[in-house]
Each structure stands twice: as structure tokens, then as C-alpha cells.
C-alpha positions as a printed Julia matrix, in Angstrom:
252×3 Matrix{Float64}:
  79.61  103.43  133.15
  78.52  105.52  135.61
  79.86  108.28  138.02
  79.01  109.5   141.64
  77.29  112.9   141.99
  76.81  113.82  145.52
  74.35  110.7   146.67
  73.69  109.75  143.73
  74.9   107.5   140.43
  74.98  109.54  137.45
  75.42  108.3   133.72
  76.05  110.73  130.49
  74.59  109.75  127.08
  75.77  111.98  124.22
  74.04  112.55  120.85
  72.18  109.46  119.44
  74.0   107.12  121.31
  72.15  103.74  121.59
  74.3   103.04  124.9
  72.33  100.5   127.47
  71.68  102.66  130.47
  73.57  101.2   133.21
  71.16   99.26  136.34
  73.22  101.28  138.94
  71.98  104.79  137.73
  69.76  106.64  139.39
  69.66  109.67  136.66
  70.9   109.83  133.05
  71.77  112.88  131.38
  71.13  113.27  127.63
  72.93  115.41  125.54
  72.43  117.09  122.49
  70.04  114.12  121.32
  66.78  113.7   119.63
  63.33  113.48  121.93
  63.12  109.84  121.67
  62.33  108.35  124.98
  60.1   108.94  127.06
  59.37  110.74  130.7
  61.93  113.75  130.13
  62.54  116.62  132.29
  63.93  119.79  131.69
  64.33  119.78  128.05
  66.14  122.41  126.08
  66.94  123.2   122.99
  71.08  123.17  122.28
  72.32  125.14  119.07
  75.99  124.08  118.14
  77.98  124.57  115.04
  79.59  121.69  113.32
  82.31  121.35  111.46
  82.17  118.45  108.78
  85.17  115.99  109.21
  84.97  114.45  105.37
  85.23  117.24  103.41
  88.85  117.59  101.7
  91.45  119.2   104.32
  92.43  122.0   101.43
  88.15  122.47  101.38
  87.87  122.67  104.69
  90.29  125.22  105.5
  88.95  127.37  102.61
  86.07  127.77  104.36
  87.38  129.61  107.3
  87.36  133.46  107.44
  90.39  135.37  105.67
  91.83  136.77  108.86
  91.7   133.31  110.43
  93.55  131.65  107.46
  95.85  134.77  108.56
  96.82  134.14  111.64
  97.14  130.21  111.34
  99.45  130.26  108.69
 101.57  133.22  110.7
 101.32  130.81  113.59
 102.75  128.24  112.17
 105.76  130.17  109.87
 107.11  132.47  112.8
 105.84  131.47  116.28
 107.72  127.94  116.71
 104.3   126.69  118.99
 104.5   122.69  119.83
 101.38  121.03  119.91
 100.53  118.04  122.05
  97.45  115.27  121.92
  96.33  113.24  124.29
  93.5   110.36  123.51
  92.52  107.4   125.16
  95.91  106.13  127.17
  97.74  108.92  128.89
  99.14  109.76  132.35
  96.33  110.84  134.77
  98.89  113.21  135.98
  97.6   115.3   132.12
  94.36  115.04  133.47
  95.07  117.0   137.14
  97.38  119.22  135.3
  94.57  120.48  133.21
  92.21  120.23  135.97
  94.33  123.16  137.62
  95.0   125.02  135.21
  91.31  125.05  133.82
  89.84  126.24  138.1
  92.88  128.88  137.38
  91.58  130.48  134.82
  87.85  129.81  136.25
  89.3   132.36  139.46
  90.55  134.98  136.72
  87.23  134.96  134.71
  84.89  134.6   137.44
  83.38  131.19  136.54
  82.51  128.24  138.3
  85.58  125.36  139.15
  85.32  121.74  137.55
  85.67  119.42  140.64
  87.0   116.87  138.22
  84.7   114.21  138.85
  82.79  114.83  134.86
  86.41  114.66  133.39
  87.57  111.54  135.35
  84.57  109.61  134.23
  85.26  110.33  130.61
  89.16  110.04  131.18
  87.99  106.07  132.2
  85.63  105.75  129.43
  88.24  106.93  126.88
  85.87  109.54  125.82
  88.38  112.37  126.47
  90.86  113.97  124.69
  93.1   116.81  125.49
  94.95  118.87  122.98
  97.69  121.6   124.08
  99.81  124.31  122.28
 102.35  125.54  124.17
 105.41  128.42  123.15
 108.67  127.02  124.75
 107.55  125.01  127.68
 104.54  127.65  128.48
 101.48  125.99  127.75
  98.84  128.89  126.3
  95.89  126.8   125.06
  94.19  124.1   126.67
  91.22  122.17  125.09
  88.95  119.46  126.07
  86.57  117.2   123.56
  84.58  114.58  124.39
  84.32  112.13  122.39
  80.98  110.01  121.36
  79.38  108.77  117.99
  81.79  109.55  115.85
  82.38  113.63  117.29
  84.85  115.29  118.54
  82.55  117.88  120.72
  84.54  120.79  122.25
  84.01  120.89  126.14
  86.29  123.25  127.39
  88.73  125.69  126.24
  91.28  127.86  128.58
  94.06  129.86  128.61
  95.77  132.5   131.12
  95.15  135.69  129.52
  94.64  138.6   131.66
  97.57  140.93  132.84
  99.11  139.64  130.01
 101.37  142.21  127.31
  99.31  142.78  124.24
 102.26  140.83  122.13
 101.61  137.44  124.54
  97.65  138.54  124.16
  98.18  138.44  120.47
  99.88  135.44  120.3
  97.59  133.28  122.79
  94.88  134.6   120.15
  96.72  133.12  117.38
  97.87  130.12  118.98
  94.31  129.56  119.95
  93.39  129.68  116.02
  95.9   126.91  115.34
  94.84  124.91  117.64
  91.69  124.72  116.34
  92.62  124.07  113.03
  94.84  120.69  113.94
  92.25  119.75  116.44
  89.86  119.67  113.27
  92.73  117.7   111.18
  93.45  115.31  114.27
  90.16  114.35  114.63
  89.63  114.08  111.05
  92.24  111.13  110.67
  90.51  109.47  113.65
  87.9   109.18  110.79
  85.36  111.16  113.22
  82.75  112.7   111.14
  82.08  116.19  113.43
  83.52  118.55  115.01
  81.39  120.37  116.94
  82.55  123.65  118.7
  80.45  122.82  121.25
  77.33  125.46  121.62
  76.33  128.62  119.98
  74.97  131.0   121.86
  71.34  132.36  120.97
  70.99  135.9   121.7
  71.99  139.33  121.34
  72.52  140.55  125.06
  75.5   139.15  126.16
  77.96  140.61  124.19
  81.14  138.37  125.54
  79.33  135.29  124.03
  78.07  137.04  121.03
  81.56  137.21  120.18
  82.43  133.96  120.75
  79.81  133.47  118.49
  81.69  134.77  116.06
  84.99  133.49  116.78
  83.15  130.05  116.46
  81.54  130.91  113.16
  84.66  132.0   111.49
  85.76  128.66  110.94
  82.68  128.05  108.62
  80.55  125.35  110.6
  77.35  125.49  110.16
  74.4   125.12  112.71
  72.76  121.92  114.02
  69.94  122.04  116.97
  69.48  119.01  119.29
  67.99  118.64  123.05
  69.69  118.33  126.43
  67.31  117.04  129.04
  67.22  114.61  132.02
  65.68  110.92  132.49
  64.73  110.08  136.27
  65.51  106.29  136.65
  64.99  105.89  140.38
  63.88  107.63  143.57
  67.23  108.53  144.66
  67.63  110.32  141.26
  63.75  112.08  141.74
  64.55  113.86  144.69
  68.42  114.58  143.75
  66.87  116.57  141.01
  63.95  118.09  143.28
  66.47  119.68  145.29
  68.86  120.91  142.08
  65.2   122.56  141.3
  64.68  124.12  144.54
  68.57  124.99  144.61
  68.34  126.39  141.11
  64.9   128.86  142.83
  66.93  130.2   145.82
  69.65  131.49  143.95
  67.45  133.74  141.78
């Protein structure tokens, strides 16, 4: 299946995936796979941590940090949270819904908007899934996975959080915790082997995304490196990705 991306026809292969690449694409997208085809551009190295799906539920929640174990278990005994899935056949109408709230958040934190276009493909392929938390009928948490070869891989995650009281602050925090940990269990009845928080940041600058590092690593995963790089499949796609290049130059 494949997608429109400005002039072009896209197509998005995840992990290992022997998936036929479709006649109509003009560029395919590989992500966090192995170097085995040929003629790739733009390759780089993609450190994630994985959490492993067959270990015993008891075992896997073990693993996570003490002050994670925390903060679940006080989620779950005093802050009356309601949890919602949504896999494969849902209302489109989840999918916009998210699609604002997630460019909402994007304004408060500075970061770029999802057009929608990414999601909608995967929403057709039923390769997404969309899990929410919400206290009353506020929803805090929002989280996006796709899903491919037998992973749940995290895409997005969102909440509204600034100009918040420190008592909602605390709460989104801990709401965001159990989330996590019955995304993990949800997945794990699917029978999906992975879940993979999707990217670990290598560095020391930044210190925002060192400590999502963290964050990510208290839940006990452990690392895995693969490749994310590009395979040019017809002239349209060759000069789409010449001018991402020179697009990419001019904004240094």
C-alpha cells in the first residue's frame, strides 16, 4: 500500500518485513531494518529499547524501576483513570481526534504538526493502534504504535501539560506510567513479541531527551540497533529526495 507525499507515491517498510514493494512507488522508506538490499541512501543507525512481550507478566513488571512500580500501582488504587484501545476497526473520527490533539500539543512544545497523511495510511493498513487514559472524560495520555512483524513500536506520545497545577502535572506523570504498563500487557495478549519504546536517544547534550532516556529505560528494556534509510525506485522519487537534500542544506 502506498501513500501520496507531495508528487510523489511513498511506501513504509518496517523492521524485517519481507513486504513486496508496491509497482506504484516511487520511494520506499525502511525502518529500523537490517542493510539487506541494495542502492541505499541516507542510512542511519536507530538505537531503540525493547521490551520483550513473552516473558511472564509478574517478570516483566519486576523489571521496571521501584518508583515506577510506585506510581502504577498508586494509579491504579486511587486515581479511578479509564483506559481505552483502539486496533484495527475503529471510527476515523479517533483518528482526527488524536490528530488534533497531537498538532496541540506540537504548538505548546514547539514541534513540528503531523499533517495526518503517515497516520491515515497506517489507519488503512491496520497497522495503527491508539491507546488513551483519560480521568473523568479528560483525556491526559495519548499514544500511537505502529504495528509490523510482530511489534508494537511506539510512534507518538502526547499529553497537555503546561500551565497545568503541579497535582494535574503529577497525575498526567503517573497516568502516563500506567499507560505504559497496559500498553505492554495489551500488546502482549495480541501475542506480539516487542515492544519497542520507539528510539533512544544517543548523546549527552540534549538534556530534555536524555531524560526521556531515562524515563524509557526505567521500564527495563534493553537496547537493540537497526538502520533507517531510503530506496529510490523511480525518477520521480530521485529528484523528490534531491530537493528534501537541498531543503534539508538551506535550513542550516
Amino acid at each position: 500500500m502506498v501513500y501520496k507525499l507531495k508528487f510523489i507515491k511513498a511506501q513504509n517498510v518496517w523492521f524485517n518485513s519481507k513486504t513486496t514493494i508496491d509497482k506504484n512507488a516511487d520511494i520506499v522508506f525502511y525502518n529500523q531494518s537490517d542493510l539487506n538490499i541494495n542502492k541505499k541512501f541516507n542510512v542511519k543507525p536507530f538505537v531503540t529499547l525493547l521490551v520483550e512481550l513473552n516473558l511472564d507478566e509478574n517478570n516483566i513488571f519486576e523489571r521496571f524501576a521501584k518508583s515506577v512500580r510506585y506510581e502504577i500501582n498508586r494509579a491504579i488504587q486511587k486515581d479511578n483513570l479509564t483506559i481505552n484501545y483502539y486496533y484495527k476497526e475503529f471510527s476515523e473520527t479517533v483518528l482526527q481526534q488524536f490528530i488534533n490533539c497531537y498538532n496541540d500539543f506540537a504548538v505548546e512544545r514547539e514541534k513540528e504538526k503531523i499533517s495526518g497523511i503517515e497516520f491515515e495510511y497506517y489507519y488503512k493498513n491496520n497497522q495503527l493502534a491508539i491507546t488513551t487514559i483519560s480521568s473523568n472524560t479528560d483525556i491526559l495520555i495519548w499514544h500511537t504504535y505502529i504495528i509490523a512483524e510482530e511489534t508494537a513500536r511506539l510512534k507518538t506520545s502526547n499529553s497537555i501539560f503546561l500551565n497545568q497545577s503541579n497535582e494535574t502535572k503529577n497525575l498526567i506523570g503517573r497516568a502516563n506510567k500506567l499507560l505504559h504498563w497496559k500498553d505492554i500487557l495489551f500488546f502482549k495478549n495480541l501475542n506480539l513479541k516487542y515492544y519497542d519504546f520507539g528510539g533512544w536517544y544517543v548523546g549527552n547534550d540534549d538534556k530534555k531527551l536524555v531524560g526521556i532516556n531515562k524515563f524509557k529505560e526505567s521500564f527495563g528494556g534493553y537496547k537493540a540497533t537497526s538502520y533507517n534509510y531510503v530506496k529510490l525506485v523511480s525518477i520521480k522519487g530521485k529528484l523528490f529526495y534531491l530537493l528534501l537534500l537541498i531543503k534539508k542544506v538551506l535550513k542550516k
